[in-house]
Wavefront OBJ file of the C-alpha trace (Angstrom):
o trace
v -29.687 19.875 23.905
v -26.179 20.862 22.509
v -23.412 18.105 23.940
v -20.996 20.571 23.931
v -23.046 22.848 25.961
v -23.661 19.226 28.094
v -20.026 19.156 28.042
v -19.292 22.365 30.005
v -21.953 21.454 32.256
v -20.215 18.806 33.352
v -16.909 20.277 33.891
v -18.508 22.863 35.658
v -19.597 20.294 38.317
v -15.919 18.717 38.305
v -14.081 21.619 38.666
v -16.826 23.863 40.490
v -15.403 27.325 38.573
v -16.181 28.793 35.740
v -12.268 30.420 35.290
v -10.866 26.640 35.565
v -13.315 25.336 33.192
v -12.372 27.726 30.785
v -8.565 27.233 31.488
v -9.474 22.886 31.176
v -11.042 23.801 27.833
v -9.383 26.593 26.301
v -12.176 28.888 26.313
v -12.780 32.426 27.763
v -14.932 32.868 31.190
v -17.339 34.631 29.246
v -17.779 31.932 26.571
v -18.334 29.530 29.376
v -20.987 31.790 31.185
v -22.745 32.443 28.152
v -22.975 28.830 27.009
v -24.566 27.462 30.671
v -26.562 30.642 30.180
v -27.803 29.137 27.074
v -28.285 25.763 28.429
v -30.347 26.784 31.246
v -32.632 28.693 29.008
v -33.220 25.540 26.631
v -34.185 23.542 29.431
v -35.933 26.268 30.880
v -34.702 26.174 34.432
v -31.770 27.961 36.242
v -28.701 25.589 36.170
v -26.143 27.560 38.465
v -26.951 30.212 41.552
v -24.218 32.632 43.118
v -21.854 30.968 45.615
v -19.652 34.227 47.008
v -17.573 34.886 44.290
v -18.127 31.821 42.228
v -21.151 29.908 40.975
v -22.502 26.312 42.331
v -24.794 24.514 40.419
v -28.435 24.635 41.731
v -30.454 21.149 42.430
v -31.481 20.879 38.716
v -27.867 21.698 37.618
v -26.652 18.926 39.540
v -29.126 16.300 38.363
v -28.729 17.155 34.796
v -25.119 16.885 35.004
v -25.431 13.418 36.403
v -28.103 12.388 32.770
v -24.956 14.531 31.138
v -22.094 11.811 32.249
v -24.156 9.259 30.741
v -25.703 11.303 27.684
v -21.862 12.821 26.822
v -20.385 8.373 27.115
v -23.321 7.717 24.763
v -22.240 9.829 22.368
v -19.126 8.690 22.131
v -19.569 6.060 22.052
v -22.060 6.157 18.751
v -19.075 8.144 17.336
v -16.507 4.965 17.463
v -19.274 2.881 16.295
v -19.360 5.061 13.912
v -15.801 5.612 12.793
v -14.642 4.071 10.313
v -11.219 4.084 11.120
v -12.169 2.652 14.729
v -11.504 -0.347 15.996
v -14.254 -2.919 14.701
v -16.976 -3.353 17.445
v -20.422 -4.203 17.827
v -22.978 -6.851 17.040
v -23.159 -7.826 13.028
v -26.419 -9.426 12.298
v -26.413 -12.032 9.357
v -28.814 -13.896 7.602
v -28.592 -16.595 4.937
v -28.255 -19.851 3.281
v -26.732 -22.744 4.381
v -23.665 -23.631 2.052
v -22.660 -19.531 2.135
v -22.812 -19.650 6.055
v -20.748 -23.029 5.982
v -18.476 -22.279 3.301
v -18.259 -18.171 3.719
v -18.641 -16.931 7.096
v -17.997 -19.647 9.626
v -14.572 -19.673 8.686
v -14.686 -15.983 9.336
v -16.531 -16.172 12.834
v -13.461 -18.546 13.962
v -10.967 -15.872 12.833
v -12.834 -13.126 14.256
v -12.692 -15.032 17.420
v -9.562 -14.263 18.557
v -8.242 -11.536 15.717
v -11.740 -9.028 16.815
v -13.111 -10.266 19.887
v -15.546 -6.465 20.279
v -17.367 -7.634 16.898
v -20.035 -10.393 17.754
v -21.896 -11.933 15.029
v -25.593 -13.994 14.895
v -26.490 -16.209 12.171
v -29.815 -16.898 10.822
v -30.560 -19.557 8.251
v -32.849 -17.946 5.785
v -33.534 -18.016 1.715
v -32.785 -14.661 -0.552
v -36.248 -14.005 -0.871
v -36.716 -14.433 3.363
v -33.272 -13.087 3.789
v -34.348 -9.709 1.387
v -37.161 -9.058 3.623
v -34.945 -8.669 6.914
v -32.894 -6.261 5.234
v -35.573 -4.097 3.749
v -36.448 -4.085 7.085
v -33.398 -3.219 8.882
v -33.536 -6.623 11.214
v -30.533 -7.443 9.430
v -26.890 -6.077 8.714
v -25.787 -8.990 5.866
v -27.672 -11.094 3.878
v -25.872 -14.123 1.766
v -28.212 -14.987 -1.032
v -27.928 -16.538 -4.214
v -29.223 -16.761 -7.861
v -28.614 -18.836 -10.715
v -27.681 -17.944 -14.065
v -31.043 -18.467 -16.163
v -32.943 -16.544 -13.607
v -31.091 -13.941 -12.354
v -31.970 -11.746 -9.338
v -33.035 -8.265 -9.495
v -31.329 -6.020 -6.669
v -33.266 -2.652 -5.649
v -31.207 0.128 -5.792
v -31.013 0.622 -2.529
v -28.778 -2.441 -2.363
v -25.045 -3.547 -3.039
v -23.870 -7.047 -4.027
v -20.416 -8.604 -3.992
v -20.264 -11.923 -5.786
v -18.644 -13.924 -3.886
v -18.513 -17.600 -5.714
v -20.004 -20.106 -8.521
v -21.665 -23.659 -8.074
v -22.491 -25.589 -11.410
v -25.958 -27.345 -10.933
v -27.487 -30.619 -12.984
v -30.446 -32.470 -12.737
v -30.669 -35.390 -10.015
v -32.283 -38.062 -10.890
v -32.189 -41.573 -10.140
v -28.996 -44.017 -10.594
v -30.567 -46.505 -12.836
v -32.095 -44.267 -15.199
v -30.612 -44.308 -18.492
v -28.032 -41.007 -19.170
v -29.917 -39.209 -22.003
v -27.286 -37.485 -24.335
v -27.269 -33.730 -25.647
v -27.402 -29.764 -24.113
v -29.813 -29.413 -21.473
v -33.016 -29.127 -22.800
v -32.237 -32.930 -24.437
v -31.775 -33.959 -20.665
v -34.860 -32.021 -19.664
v -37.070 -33.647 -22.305
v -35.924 -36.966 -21.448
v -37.319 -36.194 -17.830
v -40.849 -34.159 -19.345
v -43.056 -36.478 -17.778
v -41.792 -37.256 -14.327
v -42.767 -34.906 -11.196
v -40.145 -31.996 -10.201
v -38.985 -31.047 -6.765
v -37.978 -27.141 -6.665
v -37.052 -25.423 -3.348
v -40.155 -24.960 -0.415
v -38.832 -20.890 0.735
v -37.375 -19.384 -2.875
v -38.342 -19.000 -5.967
v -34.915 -19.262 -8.056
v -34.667 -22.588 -8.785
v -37.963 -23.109 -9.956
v -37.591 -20.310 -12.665
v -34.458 -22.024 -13.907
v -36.673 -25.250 -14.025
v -38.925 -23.684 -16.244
v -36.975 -21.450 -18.435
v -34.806 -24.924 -19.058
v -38.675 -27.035 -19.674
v -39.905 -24.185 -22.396
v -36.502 -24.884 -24.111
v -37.223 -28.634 -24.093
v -40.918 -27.687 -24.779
v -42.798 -28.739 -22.206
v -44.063 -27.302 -19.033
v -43.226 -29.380 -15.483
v -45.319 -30.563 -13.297
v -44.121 -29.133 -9.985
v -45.002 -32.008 -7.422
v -42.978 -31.328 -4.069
v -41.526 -28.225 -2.812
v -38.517 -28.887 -0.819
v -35.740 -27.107 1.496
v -33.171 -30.099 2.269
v -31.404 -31.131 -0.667
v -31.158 -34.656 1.793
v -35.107 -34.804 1.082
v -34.486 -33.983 -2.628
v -32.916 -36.722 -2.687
v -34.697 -38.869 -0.979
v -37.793 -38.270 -3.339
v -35.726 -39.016 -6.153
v -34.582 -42.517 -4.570
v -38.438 -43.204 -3.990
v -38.733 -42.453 -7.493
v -41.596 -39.353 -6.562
v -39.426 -37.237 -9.124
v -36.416 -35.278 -10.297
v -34.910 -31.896 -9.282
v -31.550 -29.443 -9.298
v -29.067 -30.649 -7.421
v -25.207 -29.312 -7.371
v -22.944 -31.176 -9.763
v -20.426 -31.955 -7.444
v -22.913 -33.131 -4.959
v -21.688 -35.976 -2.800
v -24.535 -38.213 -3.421
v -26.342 -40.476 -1.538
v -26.204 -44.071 -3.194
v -29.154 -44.489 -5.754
v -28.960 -40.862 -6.997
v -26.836 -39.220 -9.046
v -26.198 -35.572 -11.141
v -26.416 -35.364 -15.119
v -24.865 -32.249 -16.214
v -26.222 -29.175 -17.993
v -24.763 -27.443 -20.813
v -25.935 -25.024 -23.224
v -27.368 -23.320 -21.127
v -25.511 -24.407 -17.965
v -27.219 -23.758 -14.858
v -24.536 -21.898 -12.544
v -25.997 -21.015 -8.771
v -23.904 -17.818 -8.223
v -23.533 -16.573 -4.184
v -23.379 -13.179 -3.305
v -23.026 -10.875 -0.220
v -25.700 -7.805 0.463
v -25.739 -4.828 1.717
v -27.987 -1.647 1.923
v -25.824 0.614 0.309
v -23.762 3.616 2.260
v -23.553 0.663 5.502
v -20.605 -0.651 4.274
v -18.845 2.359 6.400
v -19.610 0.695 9.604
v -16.049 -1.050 10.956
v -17.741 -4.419 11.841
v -19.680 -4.711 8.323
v -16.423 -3.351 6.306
v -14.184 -5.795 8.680
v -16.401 -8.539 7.491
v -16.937 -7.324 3.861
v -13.300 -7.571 3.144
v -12.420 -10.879 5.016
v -15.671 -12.041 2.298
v -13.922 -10.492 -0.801
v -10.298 -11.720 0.341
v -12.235 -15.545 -0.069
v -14.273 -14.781 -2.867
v -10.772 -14.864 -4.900
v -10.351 -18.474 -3.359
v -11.139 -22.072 -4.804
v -13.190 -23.751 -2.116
v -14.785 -27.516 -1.749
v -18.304 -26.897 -1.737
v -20.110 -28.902 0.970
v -23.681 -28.578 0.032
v -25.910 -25.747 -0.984
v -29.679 -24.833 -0.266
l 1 2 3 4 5 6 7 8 9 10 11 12 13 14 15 16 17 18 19 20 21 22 23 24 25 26 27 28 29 30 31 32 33 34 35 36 37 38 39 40 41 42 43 44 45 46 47 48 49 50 51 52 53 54 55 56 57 58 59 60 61 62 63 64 65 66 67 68 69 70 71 72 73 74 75 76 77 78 79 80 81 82 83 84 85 86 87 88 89 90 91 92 93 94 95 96 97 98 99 100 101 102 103 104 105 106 107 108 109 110 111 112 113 114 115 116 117 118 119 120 121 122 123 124 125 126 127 128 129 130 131 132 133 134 135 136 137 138 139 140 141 142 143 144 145 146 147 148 149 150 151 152 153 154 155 156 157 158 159 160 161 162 163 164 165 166 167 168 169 170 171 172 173 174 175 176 177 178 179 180 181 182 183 184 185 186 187 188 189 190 191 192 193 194 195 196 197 198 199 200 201 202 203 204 205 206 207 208 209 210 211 212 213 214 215 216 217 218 219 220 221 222 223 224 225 226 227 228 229 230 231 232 233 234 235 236 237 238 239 240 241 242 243 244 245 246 247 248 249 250 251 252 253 254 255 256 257 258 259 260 261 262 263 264 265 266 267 268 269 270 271 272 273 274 275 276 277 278 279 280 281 282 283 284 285 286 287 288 289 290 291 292 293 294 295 296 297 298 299 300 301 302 303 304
């Protein structure tokens, strides 16, 4: 059904006359008559009936123009949500990791708080692969993933990235092991024949373990797969083996972080979108608030 023609409808049960609805709306009489006409034959059923010298709407009329009201608020509402020069409203769904959501959005969230209270965000913890998959599916309106620089991730093209920050990563292993000296595939090869610990729900950090192990020639024996970098650790303190850990990790006493150089292992964040969703006030209000710290130094708190 046309909303305009919706539109009129409505009017016409307001103002009860065909003359002032035209007046209200700056049409002509006939214009108006012609577009209930229409109306009435798209939904197949007379809308209006003679009344004297005017025109009442008939039973149907009346209850369509009642589904109208709401129909015609609807659609207006869809158009603010819309706009993009509206006000920001609306729930924004985000998913990702947990140093991003800590060191990215919640100071957002707070801001939004009391600068936007119409836009109301959820958070989900999730991966980049996990987090991917929710917006390839539309469950999601933001995922905050990351990569690292020796195994970068490949975006469909369906998709838009900002980058948003750098981590530096080494190798944790445990405090009393002797500090091997050299680029990283010397501190690799030192490490060939203990167990590794790469992450339990992505696939990132195990690719940079193994593109850094074929350097040092040898291949790693992947022994745990692990989530909390707390748990990382505490394998390495039980001695059940070594694993990535951020260089300026606060460590837990009996671990600690040998750098990497040449290569360097960077873990690089990023904010995605699907692409052309950007428009969308709440998305674009959060976008730039993300951009505006990208160009920030931050403390990183943890990552993973």
């Amino acid at each position: 059904m046309d909303v305009r023609r919706l539109r009129l409808l409505v009017e016409l049960s307001r103002l009860g006359s065909m003359r002032e609805v035209a007046d209200e709306l700056g049409h002509t009489t006939s214009t108006v008559s012609q577009q209930i006409a229409a109306l009435a034959r798209e939904v197949q059923t007379p809308l209006v009936e003679p009344d004297g010298r005017r025109v009442r709407l008939t039973p149907a009329g009346r209850r369509l123009a009642d589904h109208a009201v709401s129909i015609l608020a609807a659609v207006d509402a869809a158009r603010r949500d819309l706009d993009p020069d509206a006000e920001p409203a609306g729930t924004l769904r985000i998913a990702g990791f947990a140093t991003a959501v800590r060191r990215s959005l919640l100071p957002i969230i707070g801001d939004l708080a009391t600068s936007h209270p119409g836009v109301r965000v959820l958070v989900s913890e999730y991966e980049p692969l996990e987090a991917f998959e929710l917006l390839a599916s539309d469950d999601i309106d933001l995922a905050l993933t990351y990569d690292y620089s020796l195994a970068p991730a490949a975006l469909r093209n369906d998709l838009d990235a900002l980058h948003l920050w750098d981590v530096a990563w080494g190798l944790g292993v445990s405090a009393d092991e002797p500090t091997p000296h050299g680029d990283s595939a010397a501190v690799f090869a030192a490490f060939a024949e203990r167990p590794w610990i790469v992450n339990s729900r992505n696939t990132a950090d195990e690719h940079a373990v193994r593109t850094l192990a074929s350097m040092a020639g040898f291949t790693p024996r992947i022994a745990h797969e692990i989530d909390s970098l707390e748990l990382v650790e505490d394998l390495i303190v039980a001695g059940l083996g070594v694993g990535l850990l951020p260089l300026e990790w606060q460590c837990r006493q009996g671990v600690r972080v040998l750098p990497l150089t040449d290569p360097g292992v960077t873990l690089r964040a990023y904010a995605v979108t699907r692409r052309g969703r950007e428009r969308w006030a709440p998305l674009r209000l959060v976008l730039d608030r993300l951009r505006s710290g990208a160009t920030c130094e931050g403390t990183v708190l943890c990552t993973s």
